[in-house]
N, C-alpha and C positions, 0 to 999 in steps of 0.2 A: 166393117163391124167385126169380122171375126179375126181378122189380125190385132185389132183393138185387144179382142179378149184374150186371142192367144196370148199376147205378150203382158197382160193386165197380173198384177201381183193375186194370187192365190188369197181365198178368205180358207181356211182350214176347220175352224170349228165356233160355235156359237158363241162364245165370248168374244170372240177377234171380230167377227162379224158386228156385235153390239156398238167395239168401240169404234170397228171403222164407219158405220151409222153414224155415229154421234159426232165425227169431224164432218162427214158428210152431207148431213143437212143441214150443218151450220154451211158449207160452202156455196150449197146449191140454193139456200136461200128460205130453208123451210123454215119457218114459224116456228119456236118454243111451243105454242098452244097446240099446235098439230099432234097428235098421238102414232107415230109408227112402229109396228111390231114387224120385228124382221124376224124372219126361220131360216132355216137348214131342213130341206125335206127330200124327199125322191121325186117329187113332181118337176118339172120343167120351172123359168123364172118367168114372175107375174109379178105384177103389184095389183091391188084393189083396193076399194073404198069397202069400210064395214059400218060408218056409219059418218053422222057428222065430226068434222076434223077429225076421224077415227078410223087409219090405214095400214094393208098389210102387205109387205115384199116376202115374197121367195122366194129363194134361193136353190138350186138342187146342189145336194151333196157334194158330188163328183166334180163339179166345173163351176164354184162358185169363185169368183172373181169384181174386181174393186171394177171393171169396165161397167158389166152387167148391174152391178149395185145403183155405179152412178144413172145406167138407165134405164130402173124402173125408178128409182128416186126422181129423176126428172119428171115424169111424168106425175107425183104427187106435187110436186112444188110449183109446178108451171098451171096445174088447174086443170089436167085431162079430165079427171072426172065427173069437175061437176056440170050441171047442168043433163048429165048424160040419160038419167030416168024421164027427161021431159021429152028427149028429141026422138025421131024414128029410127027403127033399127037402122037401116038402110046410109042414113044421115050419119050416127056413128060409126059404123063399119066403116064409111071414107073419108070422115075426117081421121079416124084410126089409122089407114092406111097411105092419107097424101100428107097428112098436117101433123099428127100426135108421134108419129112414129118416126119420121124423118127428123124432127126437132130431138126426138131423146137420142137419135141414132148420134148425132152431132155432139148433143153435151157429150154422150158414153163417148167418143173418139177425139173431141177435143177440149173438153170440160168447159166451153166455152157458151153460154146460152144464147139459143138463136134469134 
């Protein structure tokens, strides 16, 4: 994952980031109806759900990159989050960490869905 990023082309600043979204969820599969709002922030990179088909990626400043993009994008296109206010914590925490994370780790290093 991190030689992925290492070598993964530079997003520099919020327009570049917008357009490289917009090839990018056409690649990975995402729905025209889906709403994503992508940032540039100081926080760490996340994606989340903020509401029905209504989702947000961030990005940090410093180390944002086309790898990290494509893997929170995965995880909106593939369906991590829904269902996820019905199950128990417990139950997402490990699908998070044996099943959701390993699949975006693979699209981000070989753009290929698992």
């Amino acid at each position: 994952q991190k030689i992925s990023q290492d070598n993964s082309p530079k997003i520099k600043n919020q327009t570049s980031l917008e357009k490289i979204l917009k090839i990018e969820r056409k690649r990975a599969g995402v729905k025209e109806s889906i709403k994503i709002n992508a940032i540039l922030s100081n926080e760490g990179a996340y994606s989340q759900e903020i509401g029905k088909d209504d989702y947000r990626i961030v990005l940090p400043y410093k180390d944002s990159n086309l790898s990290t993009l494509r893997h929170e994008l995965y995880h909106i296109s593939d369906g991590h989050f829904k269902g996820a206010k019905t199950k128990s914590d417990i139950r997402n925490a490990l699908e998070y960490l044996f099943w959701h994370e390993p699949q975006a780790t693979i699209y981000q290093i070989t753009g290929l869905k698992p």
